[in-house]
Residue, then its C-alpha position, 0 to 999 in steps of 0.5 A: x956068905x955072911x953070919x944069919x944066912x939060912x942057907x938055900x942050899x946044903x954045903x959039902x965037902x970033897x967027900x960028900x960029907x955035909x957041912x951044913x944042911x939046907x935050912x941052917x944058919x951060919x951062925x958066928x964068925x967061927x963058923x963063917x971062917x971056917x967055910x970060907x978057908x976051905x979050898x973047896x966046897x960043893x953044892x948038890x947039883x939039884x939043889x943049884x941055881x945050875x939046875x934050876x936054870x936047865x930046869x926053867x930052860x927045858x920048861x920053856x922050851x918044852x911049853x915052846x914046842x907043845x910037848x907033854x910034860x911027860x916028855x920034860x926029860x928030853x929038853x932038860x940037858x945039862x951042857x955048856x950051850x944050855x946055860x950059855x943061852x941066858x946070853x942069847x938074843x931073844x927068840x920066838x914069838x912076843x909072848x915068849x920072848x916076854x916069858x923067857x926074860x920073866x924066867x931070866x928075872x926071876x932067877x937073877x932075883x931069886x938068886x939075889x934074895x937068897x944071896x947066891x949071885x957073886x957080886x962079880x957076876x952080878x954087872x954082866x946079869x944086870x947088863x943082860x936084864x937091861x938088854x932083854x928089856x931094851x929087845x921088848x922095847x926096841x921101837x913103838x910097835x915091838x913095846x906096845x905089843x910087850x905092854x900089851x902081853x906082860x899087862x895081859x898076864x898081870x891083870x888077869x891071874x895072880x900066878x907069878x905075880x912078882x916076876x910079872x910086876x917087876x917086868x911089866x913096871x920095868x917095860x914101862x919105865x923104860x917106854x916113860x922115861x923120856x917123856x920124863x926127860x929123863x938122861x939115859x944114864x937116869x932112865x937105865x937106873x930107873x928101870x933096873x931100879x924098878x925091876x929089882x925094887x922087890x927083891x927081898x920079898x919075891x916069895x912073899x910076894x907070891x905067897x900073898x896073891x895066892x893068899x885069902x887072908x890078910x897079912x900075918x904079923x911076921x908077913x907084915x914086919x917082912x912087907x914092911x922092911x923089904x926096901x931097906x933089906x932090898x938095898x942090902x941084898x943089892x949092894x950085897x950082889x955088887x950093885x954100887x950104883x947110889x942112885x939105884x940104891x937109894x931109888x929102891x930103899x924109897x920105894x915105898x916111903x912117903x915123899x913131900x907131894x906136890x914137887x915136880x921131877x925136875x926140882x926134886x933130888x935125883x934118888x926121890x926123883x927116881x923113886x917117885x917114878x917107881x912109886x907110880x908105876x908101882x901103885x898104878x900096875x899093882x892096882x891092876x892085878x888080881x889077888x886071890x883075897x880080890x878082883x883087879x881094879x879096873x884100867x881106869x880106876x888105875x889111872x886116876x890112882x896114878x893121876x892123883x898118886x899122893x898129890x893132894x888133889x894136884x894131877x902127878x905128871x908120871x900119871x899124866x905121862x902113863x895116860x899120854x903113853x897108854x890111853x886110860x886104858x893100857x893095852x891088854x885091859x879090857x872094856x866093855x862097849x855101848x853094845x855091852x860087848x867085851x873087848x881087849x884094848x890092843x893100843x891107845x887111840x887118837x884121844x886116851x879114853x877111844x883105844x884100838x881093841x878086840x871084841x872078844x866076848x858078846x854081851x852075853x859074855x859068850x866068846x866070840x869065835x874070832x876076835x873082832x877088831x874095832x876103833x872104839x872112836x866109832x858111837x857104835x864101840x864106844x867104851x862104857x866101862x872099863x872090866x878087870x882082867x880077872x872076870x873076863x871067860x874068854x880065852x885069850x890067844x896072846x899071839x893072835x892079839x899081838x898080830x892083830x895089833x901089828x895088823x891095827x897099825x897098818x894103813x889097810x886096817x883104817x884105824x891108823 
């Protein structure tokens, strides 16, 4: 707790008294003296990040098995193996295992934002978000697939944006980085850098994607401060990590172009990384105000991020990982069908894809898997995410591209 705080929670005493209600602010020294002298203070279970973890926990699960949300009751239990999950390997399907560490990052940001993590707790949390990721990433085939449904989800509605940004950028780092040469000690900061690069603006965030108007005056002065309020709330939860910090407070600020990597100090380094991943995902995405941007448009973003005209080697290194288009974008082909880009192809611009949509833009029953290297599913454009009608099952895609991997599909 600290002096300004609005609290996320109302505060009681061993009685049930209120102390201060959610909503109010700790206002003096007076006031904060006297909370922390008292041997016990209680929290409504319902208003505690507690219950908003059994909450997520039986969503999940309730979503896992198919049930009715009139049935939440019966996934929702408070007990001890509940909450103990967090510290579980990820189970289930790709797509959700890549849902449940979005639901994990969210409640470690969130908790964050609103200064609820303990800087005690906060090492084993982040330890835990950078073990989740190391799971979505275990090896070429599992990152390609969690590439594929985390860019998926961002590119084709604004919902949860601000969770889904942070992993998906995070997925990323943790893929470029040692095509950056990056030391394992720099590529761990970068991806919990870029993974928590937004703390301070979680809800804003979602709030301006739902958003049809532009930013109002005091949206515009949070937006603007968010990388320095970021590093506070941090270094607030425990996170002593310079580089880390310092990464996050320059995320958004103009650095000299035109320096390579290696000659450039180690914070600007890091965060000319999570600028780049930053624009280059953040292009993608649809905003209710506007259509994503097309992969391509994307990565020319990227190759020519604030280089003065010179090609950016991060962009080039996304390209190199990721083709021109990533997966889980989509093109249009020579025949004017819709395909989704499963994996990058032997050239950048000739992905592995699914034809999903004919040139009608009519779903197709079945997705059609295809080598966009063949003149007959040449791609002629690349198609944002949001205009695309068919409805896509992420947990097909992700079989269809282990089966694009295999020397029986001929697209190896």
């Amino acid at each position: 707790m600290r002096i300004g705080l609005v609290l996320p929670f109302t505060l009681l005493d061993a009685e049930g008294r209120v102390l201060l209600a959610k909503g109010q602010r700790i206002e003096d020294e007076q006031q904060l003296r006297l909370l922390r002298e008292r041997r016990q203070v209680f929290v409504p279970f319902e208003e505690s990040e507690l219950a908003v973890k059994v909450f997520m926990t039986g969503l999940l699960e309730l979503d896992r098995r198919g049930g009715a949300i009139k049935d939440l009751d019966r996934y929702v239990q408070l007990s001890d193996d509940g909450v103990a999950k967090e510290a579980e390997s990820l189970r289930g399907t790709l797509p959700e295992q890549c849902a449940e560490v979005a639901a994990r990052l969210r409640r470690l940001l969130a908790g964050i934002e609103m200064g609820g993590v303990a800087p005690a707790d906060s090492p084993a949390r982040f330890e835990q978000l950078w073990r989740d990721i190391g799971q979505l990433t275990a090896n070429e085939a599992v990152a390609e697939a969690s590439t594929l449904v985390l860019t998926y989800r961002a590119c084709t509605s604004p919902a949860e944006y601000s969770v889904l940004h942070a992993l998906q950028c995070a997925v990323l780092a943790r893929q470029v980085a040692p095509l950056l040469k990056l030391s394992a000690e720099e590529s761990r900061t970068l991806v919990l850098a870029t993974a928590s690069m937004n703390v301070a603006m979680l809800r804003l965030q979602d709030a301006l994607a739902q958003q049809r108007v532009a930013p109002s005056p005091v949206q515009r002065a949070q937006i603007d401060a968010h990388a320095a309020e970021g590093e506070r709330l941090l270094r607030a939860a425990g996170v002593a990590d310079p580089l880390w910090l310092e990464a996050v407070r320059l995320h958004h600020t103009p650095l000299v172009p035109g320096v390579a990597l290696a000659q450039r100090p180690p914070a600007q380094r890091l965060a000319h990384i999570v600028q780049v991943l930053d624009r280059y995902t953040a292009a993608m995405s649809p905003r209710a105000s506007r259509p994503g941007r097309t992969a391509k448009d994307a990565a020319r973003t990227a190759i020519l991020f604030r280089t003065g005209g010179a090609q950016d080697e991060v962009g080039l290194a996304l390209v190199q990982l990721l083709g021109l288009y990533p997966p889980g974008t989509f093109v249009r082909l020579t025949g004017g069908e819709t395909a989704m880009v499963l994996r990058r192809g032997a050239r950048a611009g000739t992905p592995v894809a699914a034809v999903v949509a004919n040139r009608a833009g009519e779903p197709l029953g079945a997705p059609k898997l295809v080598s966009t290297a063949r003149p007959e599913y040449a791609p002629s454009d690349a198609v944002p995410g949001s205009s695309v009608r068919a409805r896509i099952n992420l947990d097909e895609m992700v079989k269809l591209l282990a089966f694009a991997r295999t020397p029986g599909s001929g697209l190896r």
